[in-house]
DSSP file (Angstrom, degrees, kcal/mol; ACC not computed):
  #  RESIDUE AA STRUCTURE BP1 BP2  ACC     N-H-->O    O-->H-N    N-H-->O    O-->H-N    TCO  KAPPA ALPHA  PHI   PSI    X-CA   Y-CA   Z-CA
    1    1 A X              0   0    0      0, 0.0    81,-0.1     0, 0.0    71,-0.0   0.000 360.0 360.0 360.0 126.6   29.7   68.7   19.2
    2    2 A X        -     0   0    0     79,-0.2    81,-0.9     1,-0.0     2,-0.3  -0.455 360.0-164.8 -60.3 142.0   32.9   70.8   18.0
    3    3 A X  B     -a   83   0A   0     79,-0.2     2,-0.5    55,-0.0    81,-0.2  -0.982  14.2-159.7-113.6 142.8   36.2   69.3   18.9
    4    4 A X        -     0   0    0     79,-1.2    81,-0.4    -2,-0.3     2,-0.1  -0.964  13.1-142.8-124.3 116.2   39.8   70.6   18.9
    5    5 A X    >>  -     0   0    0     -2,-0.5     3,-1.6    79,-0.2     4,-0.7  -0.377  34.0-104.2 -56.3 153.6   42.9   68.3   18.9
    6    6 A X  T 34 S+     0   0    0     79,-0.5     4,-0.5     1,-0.3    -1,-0.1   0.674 117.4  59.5 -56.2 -29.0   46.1   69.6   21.1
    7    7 A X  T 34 S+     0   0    0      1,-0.3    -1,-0.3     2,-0.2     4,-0.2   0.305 111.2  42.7-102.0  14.3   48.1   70.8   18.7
    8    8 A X  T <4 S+     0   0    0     -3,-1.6     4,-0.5     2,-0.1    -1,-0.3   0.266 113.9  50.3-101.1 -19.2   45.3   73.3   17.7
    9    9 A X  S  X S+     0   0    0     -4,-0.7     4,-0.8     2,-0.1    -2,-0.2   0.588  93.4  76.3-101.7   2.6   44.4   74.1   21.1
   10   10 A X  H  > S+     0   0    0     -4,-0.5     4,-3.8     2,-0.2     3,-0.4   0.871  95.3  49.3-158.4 -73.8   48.1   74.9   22.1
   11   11 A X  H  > S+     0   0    0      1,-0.2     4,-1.5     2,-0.2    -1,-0.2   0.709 108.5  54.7 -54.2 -34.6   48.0   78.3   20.3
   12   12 A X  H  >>S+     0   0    0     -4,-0.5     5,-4.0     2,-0.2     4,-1.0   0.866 101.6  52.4 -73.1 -37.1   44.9   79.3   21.9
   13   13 A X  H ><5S+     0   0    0     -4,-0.8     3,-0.5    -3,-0.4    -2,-0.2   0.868 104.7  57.9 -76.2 -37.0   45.9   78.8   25.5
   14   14 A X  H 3<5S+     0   0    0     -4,-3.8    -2,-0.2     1,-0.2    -1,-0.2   0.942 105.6  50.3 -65.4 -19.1   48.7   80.9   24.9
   15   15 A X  H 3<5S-     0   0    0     -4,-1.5    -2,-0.2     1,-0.1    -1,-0.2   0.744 131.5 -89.9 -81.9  -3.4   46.3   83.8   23.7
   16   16 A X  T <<5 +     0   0    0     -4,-1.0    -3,-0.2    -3,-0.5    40,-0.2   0.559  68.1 162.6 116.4  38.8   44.3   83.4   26.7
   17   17 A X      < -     0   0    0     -5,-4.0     2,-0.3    -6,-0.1    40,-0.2  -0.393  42.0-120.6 -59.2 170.0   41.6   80.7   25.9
   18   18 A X        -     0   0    0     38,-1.8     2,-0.3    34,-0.1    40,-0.2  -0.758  28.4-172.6 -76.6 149.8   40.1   79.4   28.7
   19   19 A X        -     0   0    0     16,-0.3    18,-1.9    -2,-0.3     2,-0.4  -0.981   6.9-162.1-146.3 151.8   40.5   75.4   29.1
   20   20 A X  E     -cb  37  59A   0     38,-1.7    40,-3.2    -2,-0.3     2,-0.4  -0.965   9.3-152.4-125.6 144.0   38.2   73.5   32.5
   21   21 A X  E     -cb  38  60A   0     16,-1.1    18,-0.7    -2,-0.4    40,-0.2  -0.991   8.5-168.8-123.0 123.5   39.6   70.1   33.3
   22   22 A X        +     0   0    0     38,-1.2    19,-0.8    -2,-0.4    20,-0.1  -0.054  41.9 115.4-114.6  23.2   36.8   68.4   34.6
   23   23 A X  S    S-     0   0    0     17,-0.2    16,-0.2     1,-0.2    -2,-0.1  -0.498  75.4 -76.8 -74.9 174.7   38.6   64.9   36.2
   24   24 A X     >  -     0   0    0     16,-0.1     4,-1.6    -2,-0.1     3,-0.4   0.024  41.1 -99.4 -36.8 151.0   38.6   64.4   39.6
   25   25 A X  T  4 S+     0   0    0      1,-0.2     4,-0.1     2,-0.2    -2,-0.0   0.651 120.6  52.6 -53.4 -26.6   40.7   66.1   42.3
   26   26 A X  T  4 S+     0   0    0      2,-0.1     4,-0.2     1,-0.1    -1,-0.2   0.666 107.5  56.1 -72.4 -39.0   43.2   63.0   42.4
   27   27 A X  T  > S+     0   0    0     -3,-0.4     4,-0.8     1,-0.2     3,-0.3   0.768 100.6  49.3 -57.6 -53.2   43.6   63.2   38.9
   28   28 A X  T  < S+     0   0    0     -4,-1.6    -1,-0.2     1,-0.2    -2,-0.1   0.603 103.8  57.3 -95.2  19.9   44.7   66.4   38.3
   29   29 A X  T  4 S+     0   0    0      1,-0.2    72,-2.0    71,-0.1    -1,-0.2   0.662 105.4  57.4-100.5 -15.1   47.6   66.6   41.0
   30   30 A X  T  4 S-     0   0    0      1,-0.3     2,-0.2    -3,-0.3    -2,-0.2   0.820 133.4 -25.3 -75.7 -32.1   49.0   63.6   39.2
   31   31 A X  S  < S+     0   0    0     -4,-0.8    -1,-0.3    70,-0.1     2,-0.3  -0.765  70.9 155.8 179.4 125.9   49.3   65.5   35.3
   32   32 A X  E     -E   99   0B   0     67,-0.7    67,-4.2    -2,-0.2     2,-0.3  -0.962  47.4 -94.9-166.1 162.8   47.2   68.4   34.2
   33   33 A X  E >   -E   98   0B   0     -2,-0.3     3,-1.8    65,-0.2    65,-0.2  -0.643  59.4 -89.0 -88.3 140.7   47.9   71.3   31.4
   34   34 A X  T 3  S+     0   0    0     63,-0.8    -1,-0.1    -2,-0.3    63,-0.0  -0.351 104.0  12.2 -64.4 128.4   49.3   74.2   32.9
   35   35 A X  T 3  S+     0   0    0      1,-0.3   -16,-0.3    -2,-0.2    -1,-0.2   0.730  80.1 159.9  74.7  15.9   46.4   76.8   34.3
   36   36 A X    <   -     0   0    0     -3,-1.8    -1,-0.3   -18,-0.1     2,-0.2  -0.360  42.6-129.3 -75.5 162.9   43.7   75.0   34.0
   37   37 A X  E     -c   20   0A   0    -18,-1.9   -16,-1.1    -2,-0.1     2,-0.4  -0.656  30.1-150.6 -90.8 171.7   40.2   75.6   35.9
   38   38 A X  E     +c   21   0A   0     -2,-0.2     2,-0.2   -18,-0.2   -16,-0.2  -0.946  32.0 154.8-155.4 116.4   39.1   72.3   37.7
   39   39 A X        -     0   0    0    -18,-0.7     5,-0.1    -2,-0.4    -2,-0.0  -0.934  45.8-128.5-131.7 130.0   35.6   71.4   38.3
   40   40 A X     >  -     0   0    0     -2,-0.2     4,-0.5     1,-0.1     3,-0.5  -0.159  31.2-106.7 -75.2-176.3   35.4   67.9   38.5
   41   41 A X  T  4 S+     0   0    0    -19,-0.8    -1,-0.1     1,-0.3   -18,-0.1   0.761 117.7  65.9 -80.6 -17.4   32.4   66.7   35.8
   42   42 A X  T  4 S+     0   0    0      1,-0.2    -1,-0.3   -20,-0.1     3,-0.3   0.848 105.1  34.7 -83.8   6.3   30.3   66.0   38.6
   43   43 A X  T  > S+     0   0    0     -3,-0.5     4,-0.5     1,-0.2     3,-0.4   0.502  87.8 102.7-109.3  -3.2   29.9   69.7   40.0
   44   44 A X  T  < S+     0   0    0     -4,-0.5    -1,-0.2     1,-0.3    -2,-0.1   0.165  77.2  45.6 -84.4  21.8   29.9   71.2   36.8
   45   45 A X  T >4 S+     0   0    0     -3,-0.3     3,-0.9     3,-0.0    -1,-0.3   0.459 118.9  44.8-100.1 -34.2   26.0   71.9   36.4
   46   46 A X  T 34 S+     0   0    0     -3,-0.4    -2,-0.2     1,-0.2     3,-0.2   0.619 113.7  47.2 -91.7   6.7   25.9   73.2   39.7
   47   47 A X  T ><  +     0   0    0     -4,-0.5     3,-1.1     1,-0.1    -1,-0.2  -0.060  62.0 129.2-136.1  42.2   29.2   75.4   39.5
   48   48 A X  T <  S+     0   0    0     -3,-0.9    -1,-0.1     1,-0.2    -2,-0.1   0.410  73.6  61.9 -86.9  -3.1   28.3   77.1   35.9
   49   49 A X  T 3  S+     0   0    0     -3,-0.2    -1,-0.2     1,-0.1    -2,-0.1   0.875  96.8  58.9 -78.3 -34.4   29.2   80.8   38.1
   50   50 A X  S <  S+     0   0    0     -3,-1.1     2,-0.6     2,-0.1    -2,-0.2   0.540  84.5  99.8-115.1 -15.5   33.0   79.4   38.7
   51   51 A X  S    S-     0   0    0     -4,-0.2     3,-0.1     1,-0.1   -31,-0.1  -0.715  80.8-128.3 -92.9 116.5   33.6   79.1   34.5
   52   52 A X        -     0   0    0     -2,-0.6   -34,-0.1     1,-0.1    -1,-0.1  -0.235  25.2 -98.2 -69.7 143.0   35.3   81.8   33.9
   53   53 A X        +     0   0    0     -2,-0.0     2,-0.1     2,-0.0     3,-0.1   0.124  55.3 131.6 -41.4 168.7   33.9   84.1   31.1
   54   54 A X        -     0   0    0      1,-0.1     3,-0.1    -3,-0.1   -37,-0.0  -0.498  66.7-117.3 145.2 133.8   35.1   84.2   27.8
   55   55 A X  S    S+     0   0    0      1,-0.2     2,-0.5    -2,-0.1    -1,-0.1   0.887 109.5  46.8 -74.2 -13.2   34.4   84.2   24.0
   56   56 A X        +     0   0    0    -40,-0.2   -38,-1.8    -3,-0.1     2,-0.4  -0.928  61.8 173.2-123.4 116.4   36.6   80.4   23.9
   57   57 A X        -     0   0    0     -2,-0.5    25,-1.1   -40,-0.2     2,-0.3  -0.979   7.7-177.6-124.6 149.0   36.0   77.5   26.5
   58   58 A X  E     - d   0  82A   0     -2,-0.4   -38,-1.7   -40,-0.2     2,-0.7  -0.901  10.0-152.1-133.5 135.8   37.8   74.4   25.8
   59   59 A X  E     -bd  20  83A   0     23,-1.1    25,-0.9    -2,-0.3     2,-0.3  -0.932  12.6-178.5-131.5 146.4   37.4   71.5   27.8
   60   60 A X  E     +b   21   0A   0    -40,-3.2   -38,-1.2    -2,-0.7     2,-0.2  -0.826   7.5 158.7-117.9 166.4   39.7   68.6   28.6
   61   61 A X        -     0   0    0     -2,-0.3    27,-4.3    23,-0.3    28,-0.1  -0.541  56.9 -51.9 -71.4-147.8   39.6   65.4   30.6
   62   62 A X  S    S-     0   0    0     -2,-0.2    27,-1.8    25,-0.2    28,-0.1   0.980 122.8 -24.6 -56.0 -61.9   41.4   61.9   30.9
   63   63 A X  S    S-     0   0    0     25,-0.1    23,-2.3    26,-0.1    24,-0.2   0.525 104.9 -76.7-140.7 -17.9   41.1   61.0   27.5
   64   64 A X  S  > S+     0   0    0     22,-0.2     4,-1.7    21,-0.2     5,-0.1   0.041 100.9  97.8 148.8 -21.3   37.8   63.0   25.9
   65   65 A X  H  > S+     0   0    0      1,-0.2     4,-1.0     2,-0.2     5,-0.1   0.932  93.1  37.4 -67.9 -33.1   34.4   61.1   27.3
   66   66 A X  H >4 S+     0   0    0      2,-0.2     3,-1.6     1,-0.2     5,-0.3   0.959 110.7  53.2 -78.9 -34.2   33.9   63.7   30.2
   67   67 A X  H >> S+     0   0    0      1,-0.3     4,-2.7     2,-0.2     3,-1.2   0.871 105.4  56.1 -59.4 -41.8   34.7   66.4   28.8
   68   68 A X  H 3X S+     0   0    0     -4,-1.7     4,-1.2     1,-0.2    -1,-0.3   0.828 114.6  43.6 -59.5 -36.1   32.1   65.7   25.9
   69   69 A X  H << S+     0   0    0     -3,-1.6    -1,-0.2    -4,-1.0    -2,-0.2   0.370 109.3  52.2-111.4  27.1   29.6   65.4   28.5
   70   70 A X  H <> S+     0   0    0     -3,-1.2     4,-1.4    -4,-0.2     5,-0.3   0.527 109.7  56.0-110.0 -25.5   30.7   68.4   30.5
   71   71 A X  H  X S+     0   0    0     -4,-2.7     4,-1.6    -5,-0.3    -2,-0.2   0.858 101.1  51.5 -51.6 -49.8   30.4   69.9   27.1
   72   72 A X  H  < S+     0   0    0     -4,-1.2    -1,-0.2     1,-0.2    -3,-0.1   0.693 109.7  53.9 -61.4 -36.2   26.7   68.9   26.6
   73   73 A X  H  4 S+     0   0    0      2,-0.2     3,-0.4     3,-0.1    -1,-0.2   0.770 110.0  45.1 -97.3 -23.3   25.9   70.5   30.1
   74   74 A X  H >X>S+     0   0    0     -4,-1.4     3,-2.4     2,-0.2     4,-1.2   0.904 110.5  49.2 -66.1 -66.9   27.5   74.1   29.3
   75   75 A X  T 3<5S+     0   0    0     -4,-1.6    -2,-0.2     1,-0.3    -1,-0.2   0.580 106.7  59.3 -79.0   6.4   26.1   74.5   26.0
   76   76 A X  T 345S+     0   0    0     -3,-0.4    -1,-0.3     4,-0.0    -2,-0.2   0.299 104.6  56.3 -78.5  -9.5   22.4   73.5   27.8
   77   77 A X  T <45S-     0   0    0     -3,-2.4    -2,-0.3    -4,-0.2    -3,-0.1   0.431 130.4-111.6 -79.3  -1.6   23.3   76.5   29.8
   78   78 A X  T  <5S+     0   0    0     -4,-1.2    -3,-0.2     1,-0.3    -4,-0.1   0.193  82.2 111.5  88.5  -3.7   23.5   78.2   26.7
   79   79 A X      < -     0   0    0     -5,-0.7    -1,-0.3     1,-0.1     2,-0.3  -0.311  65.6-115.2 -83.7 163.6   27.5   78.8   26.6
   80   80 A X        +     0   0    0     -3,-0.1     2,-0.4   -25,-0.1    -1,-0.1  -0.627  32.0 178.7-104.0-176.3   29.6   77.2   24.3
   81   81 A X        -     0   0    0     -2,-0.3     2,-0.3    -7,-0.1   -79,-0.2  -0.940  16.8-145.0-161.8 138.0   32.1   74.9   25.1
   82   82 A X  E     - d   0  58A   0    -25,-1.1   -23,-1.1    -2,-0.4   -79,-0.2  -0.944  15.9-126.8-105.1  99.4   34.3   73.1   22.9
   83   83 A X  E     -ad   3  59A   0    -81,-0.9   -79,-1.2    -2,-0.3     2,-0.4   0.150  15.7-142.6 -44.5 147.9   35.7   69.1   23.4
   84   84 A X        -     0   0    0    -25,-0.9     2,-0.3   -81,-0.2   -23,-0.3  -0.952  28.6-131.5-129.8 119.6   39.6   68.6   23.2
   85   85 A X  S    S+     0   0    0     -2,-0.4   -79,-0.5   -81,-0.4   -21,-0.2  -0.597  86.5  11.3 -70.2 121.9   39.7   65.3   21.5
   86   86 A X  S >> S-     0   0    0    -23,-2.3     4,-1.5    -2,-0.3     3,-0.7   0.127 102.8-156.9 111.0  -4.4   42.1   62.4   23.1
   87   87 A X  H >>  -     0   0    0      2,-0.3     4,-1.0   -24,-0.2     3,-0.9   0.336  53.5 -13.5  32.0-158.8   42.3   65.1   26.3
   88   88 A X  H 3> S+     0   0    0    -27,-4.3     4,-1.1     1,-0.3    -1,-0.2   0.585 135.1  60.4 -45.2 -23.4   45.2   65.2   28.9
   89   89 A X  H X> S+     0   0    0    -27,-1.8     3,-2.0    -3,-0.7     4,-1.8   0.995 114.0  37.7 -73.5 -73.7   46.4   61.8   27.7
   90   90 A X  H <X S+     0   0    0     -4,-1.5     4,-1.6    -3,-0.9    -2,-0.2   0.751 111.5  54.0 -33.6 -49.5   46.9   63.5   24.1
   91   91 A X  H 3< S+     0   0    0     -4,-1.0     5,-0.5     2,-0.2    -1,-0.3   0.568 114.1  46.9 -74.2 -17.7   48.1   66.9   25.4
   92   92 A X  H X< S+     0   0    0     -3,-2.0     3,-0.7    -4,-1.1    -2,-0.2   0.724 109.2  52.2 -83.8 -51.0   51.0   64.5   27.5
   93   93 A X  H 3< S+     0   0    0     -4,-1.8    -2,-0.2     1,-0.2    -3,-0.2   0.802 106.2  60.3 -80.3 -12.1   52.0   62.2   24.3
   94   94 A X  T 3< S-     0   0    0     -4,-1.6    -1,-0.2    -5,-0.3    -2,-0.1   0.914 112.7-121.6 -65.6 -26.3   52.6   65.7   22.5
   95   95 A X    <   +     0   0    0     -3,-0.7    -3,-0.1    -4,-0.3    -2,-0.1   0.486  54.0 160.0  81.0  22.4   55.1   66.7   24.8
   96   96 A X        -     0   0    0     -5,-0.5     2,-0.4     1,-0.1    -1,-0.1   0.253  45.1 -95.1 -32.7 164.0   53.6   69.4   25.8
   97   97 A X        +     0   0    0    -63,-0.0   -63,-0.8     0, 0.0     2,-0.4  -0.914  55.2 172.6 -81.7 135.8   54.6   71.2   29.4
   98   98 A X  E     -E   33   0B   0     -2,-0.4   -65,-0.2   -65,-0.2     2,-0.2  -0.842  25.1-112.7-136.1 171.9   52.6   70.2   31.6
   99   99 A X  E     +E   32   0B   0    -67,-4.2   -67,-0.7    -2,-0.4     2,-0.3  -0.457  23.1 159.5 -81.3 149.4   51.6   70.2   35.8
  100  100 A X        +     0   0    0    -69,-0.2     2,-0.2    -2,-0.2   -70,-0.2  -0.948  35.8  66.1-165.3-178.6   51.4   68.1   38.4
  101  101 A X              0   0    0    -72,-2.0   -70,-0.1    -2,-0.3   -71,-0.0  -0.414 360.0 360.0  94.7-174.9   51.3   68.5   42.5
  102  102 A X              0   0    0     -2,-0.2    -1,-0.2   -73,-0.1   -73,-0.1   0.268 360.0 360.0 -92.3 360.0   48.7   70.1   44.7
């Protein structure tokens, strides 16, 4: 499975990759990268309409294990989908800007 570290994926969300953060709803009100899509991991087979198109999908979590298996379930849909290694926890210890709130 392809992976991308933060400081590679950085440059891409400003050209208008798509990125899905697939934690829980609790989760992302806490920290989340600005303009992410959120499907938590468990709805993401059944909610494969709601990822928006695009030749680059990125996906993040906590730390990199869902995302890898949210990964696995897109690219058995036939899309691709690419892992961001060390996920929101990485994309926070960069100093990145980031979200939080409802």
């Amino acid at each position: 499975m392809e992976q991308i570290s933060v400081d590679d994926l950085a440059p891409r969300l400003e050209a208008g990759a798509v990125l899905l953060d697939v934690r829980e709803p609790k989760e992302l009100t806490e920290v989340r990268v600005p303009g992410v899509v959120a499907i938590p991991l468990g709805e993401v087979a059944e909610r494969l309409a709601d990822i928006p198109d695009g030749d680059e999908l990125y996906v993040i979590c906590r730390s990199g294990g869902r995302s890898a298996k949210a990964c696995e379930i897109i690219q058995a849909a036939g899309r691709s989908a690419v892992n961001v290694a060390g996920g929101t926890i990485a994309w926070v210890g960069s100093g990145r800007p980031t979200e939080s709130g409802g």
